[in-house]
C-alpha positions in Angstrom: 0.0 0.0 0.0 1.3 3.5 -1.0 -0.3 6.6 0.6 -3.2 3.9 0.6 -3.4 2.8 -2.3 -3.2 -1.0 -3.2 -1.6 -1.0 -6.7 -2.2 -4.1 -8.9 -0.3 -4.6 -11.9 -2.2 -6.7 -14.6 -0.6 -8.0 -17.7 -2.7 -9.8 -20.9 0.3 -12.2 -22.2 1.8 -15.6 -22.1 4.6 -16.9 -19.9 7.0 -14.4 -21.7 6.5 -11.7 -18.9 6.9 -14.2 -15.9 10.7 -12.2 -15.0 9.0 -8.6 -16.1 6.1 -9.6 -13.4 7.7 -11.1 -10.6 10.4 -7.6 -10.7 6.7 -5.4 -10.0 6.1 -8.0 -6.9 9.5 -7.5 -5.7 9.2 -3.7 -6.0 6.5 -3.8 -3.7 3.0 -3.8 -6.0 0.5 -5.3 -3.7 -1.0 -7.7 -6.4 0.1 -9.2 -9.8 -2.1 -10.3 -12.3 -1.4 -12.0 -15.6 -4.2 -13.0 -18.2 -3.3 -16.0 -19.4 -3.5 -14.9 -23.5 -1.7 -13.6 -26.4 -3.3 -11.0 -28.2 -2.2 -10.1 -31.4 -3.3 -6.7 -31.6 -4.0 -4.0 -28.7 -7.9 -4.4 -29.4 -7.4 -7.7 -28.0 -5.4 -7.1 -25.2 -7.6 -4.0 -24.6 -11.0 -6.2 -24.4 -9.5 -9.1 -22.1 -8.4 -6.1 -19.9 -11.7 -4.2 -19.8 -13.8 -7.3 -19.0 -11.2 -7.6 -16.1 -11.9 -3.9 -14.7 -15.7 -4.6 -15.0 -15.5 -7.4 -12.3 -13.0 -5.4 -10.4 -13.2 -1.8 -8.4 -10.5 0.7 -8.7 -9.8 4.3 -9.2 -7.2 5.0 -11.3 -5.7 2.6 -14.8 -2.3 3.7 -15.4 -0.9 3.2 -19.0 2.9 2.9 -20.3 3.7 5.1 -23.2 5.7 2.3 -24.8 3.9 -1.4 -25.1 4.2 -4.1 -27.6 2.0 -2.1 -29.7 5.0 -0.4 -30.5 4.3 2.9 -28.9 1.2 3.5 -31.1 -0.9 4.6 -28.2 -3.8 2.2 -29.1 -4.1 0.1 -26.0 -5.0 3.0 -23.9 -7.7 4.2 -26.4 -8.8 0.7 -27.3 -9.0 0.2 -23.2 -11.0 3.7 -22.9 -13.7 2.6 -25.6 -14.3 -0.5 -24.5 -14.5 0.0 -20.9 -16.4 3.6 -21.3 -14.0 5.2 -18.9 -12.4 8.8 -19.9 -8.8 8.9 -20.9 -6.3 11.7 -20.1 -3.7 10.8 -22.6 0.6 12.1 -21.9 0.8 12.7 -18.5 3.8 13.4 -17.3 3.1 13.6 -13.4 0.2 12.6 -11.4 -1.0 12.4 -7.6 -3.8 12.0 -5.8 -5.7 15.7 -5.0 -9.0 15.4 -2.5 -12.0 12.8 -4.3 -9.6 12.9 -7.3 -6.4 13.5 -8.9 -4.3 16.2 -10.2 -2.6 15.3 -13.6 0.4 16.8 -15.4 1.0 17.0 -19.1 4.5 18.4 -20.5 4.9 20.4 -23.6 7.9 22.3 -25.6 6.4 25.1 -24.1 4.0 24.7 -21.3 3.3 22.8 -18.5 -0.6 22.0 -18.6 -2.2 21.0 -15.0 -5.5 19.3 -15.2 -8.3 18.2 -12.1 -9.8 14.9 -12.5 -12.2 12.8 -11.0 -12.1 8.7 -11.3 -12.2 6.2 -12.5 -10.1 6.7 -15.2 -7.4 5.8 -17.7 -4.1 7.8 -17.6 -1.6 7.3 -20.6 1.8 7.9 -19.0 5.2 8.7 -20.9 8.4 7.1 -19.6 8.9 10.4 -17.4 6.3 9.0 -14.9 9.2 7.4 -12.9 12.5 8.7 -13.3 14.6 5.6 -13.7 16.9 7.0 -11.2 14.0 6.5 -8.2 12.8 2.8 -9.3 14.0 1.2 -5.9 14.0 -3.2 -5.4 13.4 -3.9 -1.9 15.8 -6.1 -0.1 15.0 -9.3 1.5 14.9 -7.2 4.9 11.5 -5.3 3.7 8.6 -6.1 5.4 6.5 -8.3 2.8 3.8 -8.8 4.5 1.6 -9.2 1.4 3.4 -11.5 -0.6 0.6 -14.3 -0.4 -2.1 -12.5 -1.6 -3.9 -14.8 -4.1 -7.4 -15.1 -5.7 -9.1 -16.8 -8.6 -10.6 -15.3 -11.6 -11.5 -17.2 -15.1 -8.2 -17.4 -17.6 -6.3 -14.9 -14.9 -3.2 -15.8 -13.2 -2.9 -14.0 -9.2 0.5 -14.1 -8.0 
């Protein structure tokens, strides 16, 4: 949990993203989820993942810039069609700001500051996390939540 918030990190793909996966439980994301399938186009992987948020409550769907669509940006708008939830696409910075969130979106020349309410989808460039602050606990960290598991049809919990 960070500043209360349970993060879960889902993933639509095979058994090719087992090491990319098991580095978000290390750094700490509360839950892991893998569909077990292997979409061959981001409308795919978009559907499998909206019929996963409606069965499940949340707040906020974060979005990398860069995917195996080859940074094309249609995952996050496939995801936003098909789940009817607003998308606020390039954010640079985001954080949580009273029932909502404040989002950031960087320009050559501005910096534009937006108020948002959830649920919603937010596209992120690779800026999100400076690389510099991505931090692996050690063995020493409390992990407390490691054994969270559940079941869901054609999903993987780890």
């Amino acid at each position: 949990s960070v500043h209360g918030a349970e993060v879960t990190v889902l993933s639509v793909t095979g058994n090719d993203a087992a090491g990319a996966l098991g580095l978000a439980r290390a750094m700490g994301v509360f839950r892991v989820v893998r569909i077990d399938a292997s979409p061959a186009a981001a409308f795919c992987a978009a559907s499998h993942t909206a019929e996963f948020l409606a069965k499940n409550d949340f707040d906020l769907v974060l979005c990398g810039a860069l995917s195996w669509d080859y940074a094309t940006g249609e995952f996050p708008r496939w995801l936003s069609h098909l789940s009817g939830l607003p998308l606020l696409d390039g954010v640079s910075d985001f954080s949580a700001a009273g029932d909502g969130f404040s989002a950031e979106r960087k320009t050559d020349k501005a910096v534009q500051r937006i108020m948002v309410k959830g649920p919603l989808i937010l596209s992120c460039g690779k800026d999100i996390f400076p690389e510099n602050e991505i931090r692996i606990p050690s063995m020493r960290d409390d992990d407390s939540h490691a054994n969270t598991c559940g079941s869901y049809p054609s999903v993987r919990w780890f």
